[in-house]
N, C-alpha and C positions, 0 to 999 in steps of 0.2 A: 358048522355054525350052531351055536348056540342061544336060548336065552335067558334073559336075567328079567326076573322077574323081582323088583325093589316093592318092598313092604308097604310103605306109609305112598298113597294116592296111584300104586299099580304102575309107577311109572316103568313103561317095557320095553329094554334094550338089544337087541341082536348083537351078541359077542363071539367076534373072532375066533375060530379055534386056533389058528397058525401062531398066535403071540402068545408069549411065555406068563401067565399071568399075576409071576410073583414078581416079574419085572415090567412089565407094559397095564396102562388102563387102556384099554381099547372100544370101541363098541359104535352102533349107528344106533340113535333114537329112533323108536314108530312112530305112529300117528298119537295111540293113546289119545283117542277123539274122548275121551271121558273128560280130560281136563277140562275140554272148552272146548264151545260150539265146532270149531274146526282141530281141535285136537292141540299138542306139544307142539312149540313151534320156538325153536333157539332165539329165532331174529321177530322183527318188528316187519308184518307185511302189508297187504293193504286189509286184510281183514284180522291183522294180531297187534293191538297196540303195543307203542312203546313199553307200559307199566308190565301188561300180561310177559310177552315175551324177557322182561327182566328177573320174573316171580317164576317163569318156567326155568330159565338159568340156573336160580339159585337152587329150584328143586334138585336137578342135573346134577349140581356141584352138589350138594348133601347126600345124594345115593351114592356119589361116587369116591366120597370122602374127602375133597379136596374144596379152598375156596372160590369164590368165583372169579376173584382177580387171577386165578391160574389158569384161565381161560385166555385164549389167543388166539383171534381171529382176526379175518377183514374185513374190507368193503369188496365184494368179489366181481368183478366187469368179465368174465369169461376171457382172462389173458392166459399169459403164460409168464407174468408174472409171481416171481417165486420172493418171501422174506426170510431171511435167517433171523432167529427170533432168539435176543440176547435178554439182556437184563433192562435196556430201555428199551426193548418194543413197545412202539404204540400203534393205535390203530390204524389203518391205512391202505390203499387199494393193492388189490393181489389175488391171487388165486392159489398159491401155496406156500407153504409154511413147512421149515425145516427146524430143529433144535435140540441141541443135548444135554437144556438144562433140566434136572429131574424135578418133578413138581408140577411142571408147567405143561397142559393141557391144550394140544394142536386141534383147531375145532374148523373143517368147512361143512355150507350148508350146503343141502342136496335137495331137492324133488325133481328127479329123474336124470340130473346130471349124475356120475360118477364122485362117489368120495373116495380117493386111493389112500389107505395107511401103508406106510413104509416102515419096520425096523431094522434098526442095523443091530446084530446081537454082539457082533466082532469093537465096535466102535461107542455103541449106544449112543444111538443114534435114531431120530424119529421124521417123519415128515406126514405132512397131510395135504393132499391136492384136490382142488377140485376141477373135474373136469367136464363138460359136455361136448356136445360136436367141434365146438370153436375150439377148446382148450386140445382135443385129441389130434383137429388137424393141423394145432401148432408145437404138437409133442409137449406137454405139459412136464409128461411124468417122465420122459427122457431125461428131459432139462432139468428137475430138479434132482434125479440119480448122477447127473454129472455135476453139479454142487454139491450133492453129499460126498463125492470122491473126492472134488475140489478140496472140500473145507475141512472134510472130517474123514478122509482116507478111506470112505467106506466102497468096498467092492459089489460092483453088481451081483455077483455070484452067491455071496452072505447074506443078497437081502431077503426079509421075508414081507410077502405083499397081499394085501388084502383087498379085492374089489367090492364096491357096497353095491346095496340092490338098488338100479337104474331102470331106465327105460330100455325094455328088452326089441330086440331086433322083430319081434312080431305087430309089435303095437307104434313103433318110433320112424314113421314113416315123413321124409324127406321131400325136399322138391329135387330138382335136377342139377341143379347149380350148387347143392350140399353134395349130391352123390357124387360128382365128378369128382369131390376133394377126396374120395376115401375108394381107390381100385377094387384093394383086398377085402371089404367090409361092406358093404351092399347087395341087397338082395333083391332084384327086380322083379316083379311080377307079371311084368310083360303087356303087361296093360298101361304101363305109361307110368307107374306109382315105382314108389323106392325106398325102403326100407334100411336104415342105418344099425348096425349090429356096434355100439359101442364097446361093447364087453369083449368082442373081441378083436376091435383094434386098439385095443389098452392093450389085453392081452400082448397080439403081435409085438408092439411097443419094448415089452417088458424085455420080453423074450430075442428082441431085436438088441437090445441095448445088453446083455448079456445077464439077466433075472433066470433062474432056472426054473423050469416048468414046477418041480415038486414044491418050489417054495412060493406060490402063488397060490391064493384061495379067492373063490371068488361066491359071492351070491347069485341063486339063481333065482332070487323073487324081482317083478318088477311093479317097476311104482307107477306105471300105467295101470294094472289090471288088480292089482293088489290094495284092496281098501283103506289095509291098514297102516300103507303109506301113505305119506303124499307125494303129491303128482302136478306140479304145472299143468302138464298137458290137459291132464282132467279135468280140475279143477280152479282154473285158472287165476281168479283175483280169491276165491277163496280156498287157498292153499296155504300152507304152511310152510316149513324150512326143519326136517330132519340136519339133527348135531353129527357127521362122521368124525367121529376125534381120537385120538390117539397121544398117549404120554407117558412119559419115564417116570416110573415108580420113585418115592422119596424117604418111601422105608426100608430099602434094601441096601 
C-alpha cells in the first residue's frame, strides 16, 4: 500500500499496490479533515451538505484526471445487490458495481464497511463492492465474481483483489444475533461480548470462491481507531463517507 499525495488542497489517497497502474485508477480516499470541519466526504451526510460533497467530487475527479460524470455510484442499503454499469447507467440502489467500459470510475462509500476492488487483467474487467456485516453474510463479493464470469468470462483465479481499511476485528464488536451469522469469523471474549473480524471473512469468501491467496491485498488500518479515517462507529452523525473506487484506464 501506498500513498498519493495530490498537490493543489493535499488531497490524500491510499493506492493499491496489486493493480497495474498504467492500466487501473484505483485508490481509497482519507479523511483529509483539512477540507472541512469533518473532513472529504464523496456523498452528502447528515453533517456534509449536498453543495460541499458535490465540490469534494469534483476535486477527486481533477487529481485523478478524469470528469465527474465518470463517476458511478449508488444509493447503497447494505444488499447484495450488484449493477453492471453500461452506457446508460443511472443512479440507483445497490451495493456493487461491475464494468468494462474504460473511463468510467466504480465508486462505493466506506466508514468502516469494506470497499472490495476487483480487476480482471485476462478480460478487463473491474468491479467495486461494498460490503459490511450485512453484505458479508449475504456473500456480496462471491456474487458479483460469478457475474463477472457470467458476463464477462472472468476466472476467479485471474482475479486481483483489494480489501480497503474497515473496521478491524479488535474494535467491531457485535451482539449475539450478528455473531451467530458468521462461525469462522468471530472472536468471543468470554465475557458475553463478540467481536466481528470482517477482513477475514471477505478474505475466506475470496479464497472460497476460488480468488488465490497471492492475488489478494488487503489493509491493515482500521477506520475505528485510525483518525484519519472515517468511522460511523466513532463518529456517528458526524462522519463522512470515504470514495473506494476503481476504473479502466482510457489512455491505454
Amino acid at each position: 500500500m501506498e500513498y498519493l499525495n495530490c498537490e493543489e488542497k493535499q488531497l490524500k489517497i491510499i493506492k493499491p499496490k496489486i493493480f497495474p497502474e498504467t492500466k487501473v485508477i484505483a485508490g481509497v480516499t482519507e479523511r483529509n479533515q483539512h477540507l472541512h470541519p469533518i473532513g472529504f466526504s464523496f456523498c452528502e451526510t447528515d453533517s456534509i451538505d449536498q453543495n460541499t460533497a458535490f465540490e469534494h467530487q469534483k476535486l477527486l475527479a481533477k487529481h485523478l484526471g478524469v470528469e465527474i460524470t465518470d463517476f458511478a455510484y449508488l444509493k447503497q442499503t447494505h444488499s447484495d445487490k450488484i449493477i453492471i454499469v453500461n452506457e446508460k447507467f443511472k443512479m440507483q440502489e445497490g451495493d456493487g458495481l461491475i464494468t468494462n467500459l474504460k473511463g468510467k470510475i466504480l465508486v462505493v462509500k466506506i466508514a468502516d464497511c469494506a470497499g472490495i476492488l476487483v480487476y480482471d487483467p485476462v478480460n478487463e474487467v473491474v468491479s467495486a463492492i461494498h460490503s459490511g456485516w450485512r453484505g458479508s453474510h449475504q456473500e456480496i463479493i462471491a456474487k458479483a465474481i460469478v457475474l463477472m464470469e457470467k458476463n464477462f468470462g472472468s476466472k476467479p483465479e485471474k482475479l486481483l483483489v483489494y480489501i480497503s481499511p474497515l473496521a478491524s476485528v479488535e474494535n467491531y464488536e457485535v451482539g449475539e444475533e450478528v455473531a451467530s451469522l458468521f462461525p469462522y469469523s468471530i472472536v468471543a471474549n468470554g465475557q458475553g461480548k463478540y467481536y466481528f473480524d470482517n477482513r477475514k471473512e471477505i478474505f475466506r469468501q475470496l479464497i472460497g470462491i476460488g480468488v488465490k491467496q497471492e492475488n489478494i491485498e488487503y489493509s491493515e488500518l482500521c477506520t475505528i481507531s485510525n483518525l484519519n479515517l472515517h468511522s460511523y462507529r466513532r463518529d456517528k452523525e458526524k462522519s463522512g463517507r470515504m470514495a473506494a473506487f476503481i476504473g479502466l484506464r482510457s489512455d491505454y
